[in-house]
Residue frames relative to the residue before (quaternion, step in Angstrom):
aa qw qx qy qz dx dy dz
X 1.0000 0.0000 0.0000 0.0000 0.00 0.00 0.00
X 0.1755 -0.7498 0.6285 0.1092 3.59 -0.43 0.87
X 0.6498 -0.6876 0.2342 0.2239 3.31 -1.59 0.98
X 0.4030 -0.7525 0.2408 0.4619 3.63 -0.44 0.61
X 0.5790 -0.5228 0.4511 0.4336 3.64 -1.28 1.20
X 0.5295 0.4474 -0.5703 0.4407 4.34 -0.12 0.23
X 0.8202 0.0988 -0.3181 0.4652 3.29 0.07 -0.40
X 0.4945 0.5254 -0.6330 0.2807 3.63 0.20 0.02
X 0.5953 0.5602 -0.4665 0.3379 3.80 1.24 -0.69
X 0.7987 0.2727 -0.2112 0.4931 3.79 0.44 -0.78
X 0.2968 0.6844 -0.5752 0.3356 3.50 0.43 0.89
X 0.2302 0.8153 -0.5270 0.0679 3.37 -1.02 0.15
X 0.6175 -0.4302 0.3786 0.5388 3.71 -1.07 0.62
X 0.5656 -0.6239 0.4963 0.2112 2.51 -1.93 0.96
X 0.5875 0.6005 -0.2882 0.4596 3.43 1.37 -1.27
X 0.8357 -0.3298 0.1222 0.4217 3.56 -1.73 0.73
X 0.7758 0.5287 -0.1814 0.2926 3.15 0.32 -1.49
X 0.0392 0.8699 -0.4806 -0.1033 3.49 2.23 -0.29
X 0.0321 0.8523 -0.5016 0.1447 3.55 0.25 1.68
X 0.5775 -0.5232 0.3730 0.5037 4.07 -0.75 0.66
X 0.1275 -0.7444 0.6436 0.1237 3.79 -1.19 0.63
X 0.4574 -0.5405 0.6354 0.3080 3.91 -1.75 0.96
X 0.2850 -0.4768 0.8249 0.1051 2.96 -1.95 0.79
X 0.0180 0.6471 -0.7610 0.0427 3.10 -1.93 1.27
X 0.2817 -0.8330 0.4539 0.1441 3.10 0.13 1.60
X 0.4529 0.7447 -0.2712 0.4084 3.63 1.28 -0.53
X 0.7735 0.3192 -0.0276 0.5469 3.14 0.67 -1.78
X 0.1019 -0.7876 0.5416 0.2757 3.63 0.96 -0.87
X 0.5342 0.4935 -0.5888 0.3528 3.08 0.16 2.00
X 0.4893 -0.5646 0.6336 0.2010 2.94 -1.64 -0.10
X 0.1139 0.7546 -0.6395 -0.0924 3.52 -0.68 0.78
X 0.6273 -0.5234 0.4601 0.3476 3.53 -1.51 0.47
X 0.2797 -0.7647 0.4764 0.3317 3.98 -0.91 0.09
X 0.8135 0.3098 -0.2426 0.4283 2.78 0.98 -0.44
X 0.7608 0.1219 -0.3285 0.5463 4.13 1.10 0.63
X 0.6976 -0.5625 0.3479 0.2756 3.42 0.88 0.93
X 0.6334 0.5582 -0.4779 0.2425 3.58 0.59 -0.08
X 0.3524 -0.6473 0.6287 0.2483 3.85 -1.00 0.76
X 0.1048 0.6674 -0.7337 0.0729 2.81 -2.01 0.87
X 0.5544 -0.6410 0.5032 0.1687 2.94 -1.18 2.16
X 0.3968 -0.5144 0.7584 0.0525 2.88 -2.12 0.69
X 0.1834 0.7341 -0.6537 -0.0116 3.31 -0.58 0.87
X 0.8249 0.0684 -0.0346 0.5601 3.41 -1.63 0.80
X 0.7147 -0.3772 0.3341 0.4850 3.87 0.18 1.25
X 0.6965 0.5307 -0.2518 0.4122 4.48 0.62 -0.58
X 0.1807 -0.8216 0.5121 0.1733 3.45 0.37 1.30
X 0.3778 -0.6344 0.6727 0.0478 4.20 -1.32 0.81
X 0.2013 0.7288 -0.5946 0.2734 2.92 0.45 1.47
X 0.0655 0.7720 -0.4609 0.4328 3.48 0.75 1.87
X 0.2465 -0.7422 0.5780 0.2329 3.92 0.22 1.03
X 0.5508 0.5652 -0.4494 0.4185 4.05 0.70 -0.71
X 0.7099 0.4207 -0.1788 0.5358 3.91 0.73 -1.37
X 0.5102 0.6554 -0.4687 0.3009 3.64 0.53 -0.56
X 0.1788 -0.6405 0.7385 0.1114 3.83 -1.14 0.59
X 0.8347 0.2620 -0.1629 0.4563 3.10 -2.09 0.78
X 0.6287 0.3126 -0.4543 0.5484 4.05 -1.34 0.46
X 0.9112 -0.2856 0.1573 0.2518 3.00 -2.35 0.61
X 0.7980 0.3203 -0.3654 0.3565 3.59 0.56 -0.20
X 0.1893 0.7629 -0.3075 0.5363 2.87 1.81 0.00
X 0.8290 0.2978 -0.1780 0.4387 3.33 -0.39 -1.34
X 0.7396 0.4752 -0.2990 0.3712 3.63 0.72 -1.25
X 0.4348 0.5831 -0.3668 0.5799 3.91 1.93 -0.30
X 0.8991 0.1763 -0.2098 0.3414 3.46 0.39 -0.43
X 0.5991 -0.5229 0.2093 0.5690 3.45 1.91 1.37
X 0.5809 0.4356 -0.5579 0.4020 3.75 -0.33 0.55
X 0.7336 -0.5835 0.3047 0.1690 2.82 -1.94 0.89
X 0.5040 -0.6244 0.5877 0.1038 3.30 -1.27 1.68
X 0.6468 -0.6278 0.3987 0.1689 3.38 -0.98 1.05
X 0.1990 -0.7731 0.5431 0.2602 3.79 0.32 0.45
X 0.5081 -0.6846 0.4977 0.1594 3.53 -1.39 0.83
């Protein structure tokens, strides 16, 4: 069962910027558009949990790229 297009419209990152997120019904995730982080779909119930999130800014800074200056 794939998720229902109403709520895929008003989803959105969890994280400040609470940007518009792709469905890959394939992959069952959700990625962010505008910092890249993926979040799984489990059982039709998107995990839209920065802790669970793959990929986006902390990501990058775990794997040596640049930390956001204050």
């Amino acid at each position: 069962m794939a998720l229902d297009p109403q709520l895929l419209e008003i989803l959105a990152c969890p994280d400040t910027h609470h940007a518009p997120l792709d469905y890959d019904a394939q992959a069952q995730t959700l990625t962010c558009t505008e910092c890249g982080r993926i979040f799984e779909v489990r059982d039709d119930v998107p995990v839209l949990l920065l802790d669970e999130a793959r990929g986006g800014p902390a990501a990058e800074d775990a794997r040596g790229g640049s930390a956001p200056q204050p």
